[in-house]
N, C-alpha and C positions, 0 to 999 in steps of 0.2 A: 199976169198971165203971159204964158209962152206961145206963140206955133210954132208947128211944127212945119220945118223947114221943108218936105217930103210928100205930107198928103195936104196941109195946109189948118188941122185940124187946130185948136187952140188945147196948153195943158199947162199944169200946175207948174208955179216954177222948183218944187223938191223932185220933178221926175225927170229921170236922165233917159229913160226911152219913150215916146211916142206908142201909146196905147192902141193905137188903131194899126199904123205898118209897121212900128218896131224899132223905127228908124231912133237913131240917138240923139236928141237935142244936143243942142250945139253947147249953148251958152251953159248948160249944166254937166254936161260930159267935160268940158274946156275946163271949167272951174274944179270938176273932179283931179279931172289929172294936173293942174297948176299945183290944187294942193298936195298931194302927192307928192310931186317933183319937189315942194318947196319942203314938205318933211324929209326929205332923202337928203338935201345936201343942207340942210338946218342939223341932221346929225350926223356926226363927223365920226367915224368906225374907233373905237376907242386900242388905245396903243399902248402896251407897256412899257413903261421907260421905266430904264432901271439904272441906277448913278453908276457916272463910272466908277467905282469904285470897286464894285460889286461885279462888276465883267472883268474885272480881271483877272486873269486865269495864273497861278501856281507855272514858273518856271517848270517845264519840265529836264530834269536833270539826268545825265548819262551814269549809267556806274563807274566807278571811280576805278581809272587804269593806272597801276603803276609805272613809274618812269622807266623801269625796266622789261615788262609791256611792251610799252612802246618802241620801246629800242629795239627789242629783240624777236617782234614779231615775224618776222621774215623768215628767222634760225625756226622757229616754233611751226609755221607752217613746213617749213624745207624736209620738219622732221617724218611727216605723212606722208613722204614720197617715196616709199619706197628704201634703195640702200644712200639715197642723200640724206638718209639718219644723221649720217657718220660728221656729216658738216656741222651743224648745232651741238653734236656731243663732243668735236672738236677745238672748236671755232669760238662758241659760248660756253666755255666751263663756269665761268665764274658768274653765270646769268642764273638766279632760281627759275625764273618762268622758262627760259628754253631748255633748261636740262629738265623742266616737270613734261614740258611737251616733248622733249626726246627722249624720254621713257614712254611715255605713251605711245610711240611712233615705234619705238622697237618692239617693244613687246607685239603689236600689231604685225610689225613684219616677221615676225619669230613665229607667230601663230599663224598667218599667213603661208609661211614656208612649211612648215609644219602640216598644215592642212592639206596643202598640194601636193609636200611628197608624200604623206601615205597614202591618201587619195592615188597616186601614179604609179604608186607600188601597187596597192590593191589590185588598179586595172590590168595591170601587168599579169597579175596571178592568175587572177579571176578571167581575162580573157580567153582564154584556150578552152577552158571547162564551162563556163559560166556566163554566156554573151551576153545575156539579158541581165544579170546581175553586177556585169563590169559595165553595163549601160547606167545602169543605177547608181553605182556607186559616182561615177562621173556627174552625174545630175545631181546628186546631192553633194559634190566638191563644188559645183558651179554654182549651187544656190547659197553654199555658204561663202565662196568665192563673193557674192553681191550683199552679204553680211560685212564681209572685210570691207568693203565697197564705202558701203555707208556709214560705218565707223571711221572711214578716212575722213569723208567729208564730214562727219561731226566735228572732230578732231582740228580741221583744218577753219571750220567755223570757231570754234572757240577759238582758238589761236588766234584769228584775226578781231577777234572782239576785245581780245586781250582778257579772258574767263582762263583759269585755270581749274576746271571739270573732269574728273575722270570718264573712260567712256564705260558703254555699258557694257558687262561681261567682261572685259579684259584689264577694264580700268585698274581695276584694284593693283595688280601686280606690279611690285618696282623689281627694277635691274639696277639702274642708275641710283647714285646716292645723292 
């Protein structure tokens, strides 16, 4: 038999509180939580291990550039600028991937010039008669202006990735042989 530490009462020793004030016995609280703690680090959190073998992850591999790619990246981007076309369609004849990007690059600035001047002709006409409409028509040379935009910078991406991709809408058409 136990007492209790608190009102002085005597109690079983299976009881971990004191039936008269509540209080907790020592010796069986103590032994409560001993065992406890000693279950907790008696098991150890279980861990998956897995052979190296099995972690090893698959190279990941670049697509494969040609050495003419490489070389002629610079020609291939220059072609997206605008009239430094003319550099890569001069400069690189004998290159297939920069005469494929200065096709690309022309045709671009060909549609590009194209769109602006009739767009500036339009306004032209249409100004004196038609303000609200030479307005319009301006705003939509400017929205496709930011069409041409982002076809460069596709353009200029592929090129440096060394991708020869037509772009979209315009791609299909060659000039260049």
């Amino acid at each position: 038999m136990l007492t209790c530490k608190q009102c002085g009462i005597e109690v079983e020793e299976n009881v971990a509180f004191c039936p008269a004030c509540g209080a907790a016995i020592e010796s069986v609280a103590e032994s409560v939580i001993q065992e406890a703690l000693a279950e907790e680090t008696a098991e150890e959190p279980a861990v998956d291990t897995v052979p190296v073998e099995e972690t090893v992850e698959e190279p990941i591999t670049a697509p494969i550039v040609s050495a003419d790619a490489t070389e002629h990246k610079a020609m291939a981007v220059l072609a997206y600028l605008g009239i430094l076309v003319l550099i890569p369609i001069f400069a690189a004849k004998d290159s297939k991937f920069a005469r494929f990007h200065a096709n690309q690059g022309l045709v671009l600035l060909i549609a590009s010039l194209a769109v602006n001047i009739v767009g500036n002709l339009a306004q032209m006409i249409l100004a004196p008669f038609a303000f609200l409409l030479a307005g319009l028509v301006g705003t939509l040379v400017s929205l496709v202006g930011l069409v041409f935009f982002v076809l460069t910078v596709l353009g200029i991406v592929n090129a440096v990735q060394g991708a020869e991709k037509e772009l979209p809408i315009i791609g299909k058409f060659r000039i260049l042989k």
